[in-house]
N, C-alpha and C positions, 0 to 999 in steps of 0.2 A: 352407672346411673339407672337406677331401675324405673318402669314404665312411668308411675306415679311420678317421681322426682322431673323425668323429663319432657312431663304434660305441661306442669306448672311454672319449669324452666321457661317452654319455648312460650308461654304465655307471657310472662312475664317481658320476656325477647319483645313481643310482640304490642303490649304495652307499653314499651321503654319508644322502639320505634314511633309509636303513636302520639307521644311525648304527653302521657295520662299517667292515671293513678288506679289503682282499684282496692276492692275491698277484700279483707281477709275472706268474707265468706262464699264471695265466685270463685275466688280459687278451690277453696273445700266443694263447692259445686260440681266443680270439673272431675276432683274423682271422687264422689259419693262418698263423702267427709259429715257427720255433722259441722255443724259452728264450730267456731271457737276449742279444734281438737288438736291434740296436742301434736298426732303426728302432721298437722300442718306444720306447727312450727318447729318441726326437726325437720322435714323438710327445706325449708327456707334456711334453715341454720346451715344444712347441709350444700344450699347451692351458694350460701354467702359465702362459708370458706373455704369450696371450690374454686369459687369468683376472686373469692382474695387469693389464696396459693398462686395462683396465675395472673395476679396483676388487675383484678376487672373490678367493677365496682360494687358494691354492698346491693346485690340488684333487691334483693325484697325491703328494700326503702321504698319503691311502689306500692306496697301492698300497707293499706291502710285500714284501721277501725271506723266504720260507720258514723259514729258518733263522735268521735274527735276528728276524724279525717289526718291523722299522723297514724304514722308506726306504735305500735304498743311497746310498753319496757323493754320487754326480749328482743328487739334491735338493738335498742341503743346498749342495753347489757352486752350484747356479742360485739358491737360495733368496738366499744371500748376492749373487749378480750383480745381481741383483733388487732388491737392498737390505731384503729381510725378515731376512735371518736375521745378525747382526753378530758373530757368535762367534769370536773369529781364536784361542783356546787351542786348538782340538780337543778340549775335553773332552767325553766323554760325556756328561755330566751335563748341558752344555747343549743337548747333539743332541738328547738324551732330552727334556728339557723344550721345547724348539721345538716339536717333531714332534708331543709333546701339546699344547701349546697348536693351533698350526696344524689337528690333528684337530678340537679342540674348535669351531675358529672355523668350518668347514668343515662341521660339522654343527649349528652351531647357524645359520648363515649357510642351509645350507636348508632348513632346517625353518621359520625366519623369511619365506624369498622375500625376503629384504630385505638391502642391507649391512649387516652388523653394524662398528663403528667398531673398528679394531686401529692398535695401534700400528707405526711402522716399526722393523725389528729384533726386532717379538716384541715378547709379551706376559710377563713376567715371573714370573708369579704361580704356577704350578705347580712353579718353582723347588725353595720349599721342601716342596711334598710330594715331591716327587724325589728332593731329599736326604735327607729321611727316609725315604724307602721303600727308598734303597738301605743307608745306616747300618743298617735295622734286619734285611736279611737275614743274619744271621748264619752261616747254614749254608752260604753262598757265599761261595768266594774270590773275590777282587776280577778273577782270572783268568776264573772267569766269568760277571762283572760285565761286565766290560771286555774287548774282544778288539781286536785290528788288522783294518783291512777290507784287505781283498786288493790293493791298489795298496801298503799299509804307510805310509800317510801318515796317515790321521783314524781316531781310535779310534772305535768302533763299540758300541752295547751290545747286549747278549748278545740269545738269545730266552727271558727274563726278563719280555720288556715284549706286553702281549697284549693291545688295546684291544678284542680283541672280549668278554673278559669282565669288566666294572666290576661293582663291587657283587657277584660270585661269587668261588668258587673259580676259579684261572687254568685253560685245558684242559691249560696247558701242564705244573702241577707247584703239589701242594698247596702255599700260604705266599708265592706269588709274586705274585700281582696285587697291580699298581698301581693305586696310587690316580689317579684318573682325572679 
């Protein structure tokens, strides 16, 4: 693993500990990356299936876009290469519920120092809070629920979804945290 790679690993380590999230661009911070550069996400590609060969979890599921507060496409594209993630509709709803489950696993995974045992393809179980959490916004149109991510291939959901506040108010907008 070279220097680079193992900046953003132990960050990540260290994020997962803290049981947060952060954004694509403090990590490119850390090693004088612009934004949004590609070799971040060979990076992250590179410690995912590291982390998968050895049993560990999809750790750059932390690392999230600004503006939607989920993982961008190239997660869920690797996750599926990978064979964690089996969702061939593009629905949000199941991006949204991977991503939580994956976080969950991620953070209970080290806080334990241990494997925790996941199923291949995801964990199902947040499903139904998912869908209830999105049914019950009412004040939001499904537009921004739902948006197209920037290639115009997989729907994407909104920044709606904010894993750093469970159990609060969202920071994002009173009524919005998810359940978590």
């Amino acid at each position: 693993m070279d220097a680079n790679t193992q900046t953003i690993y132990e960050e990540l380590k260290e994020v997962a500990r803290s049981r947060q999230t952060l954004f694509y661009e403090d990590l490119s911070k850390l090693i004088d990356l612009p934004p949004r550069s590609r070799k971040l996400y060979e990076i992250l590609d590179s410690i995912n299936l590291n982390g998968y060969q050895e049993g560990r979890p999809l750790l750059s599921a932390l690392a999230v876009r600004r503006g939607f507060r989920i993982p961008g496409a190239g997660f869920f594209i690797q996750a599926k290469k990978l064979g964690r993630y089996g969702d061939t509709s593009g629905d949000a709803t199941a991006h949204a519920t991977f991503w939580v489950d994956e976080v969950h696993y991620i953070w209970d995974y080290r806080k334990n120092h241990q494997t925790v045992k996941k199923k291949k393809g995801g964990v199902p179980n947040s499903a139904p809070k998912v869908e209830a959490w999105l049914s019950g916004l009412k004040h939001l149109t499904s537009n921004q629920v739902v948006s197209t991510a920037p290639t115009g291939s997989n729907p994407v959901v909104s920044t709606i979804f904010c894993p750093a506040c469970p159990g609060e108010l969202c920071c994002l907008e009173e009524d919005t945290t998810m359940p978590l």
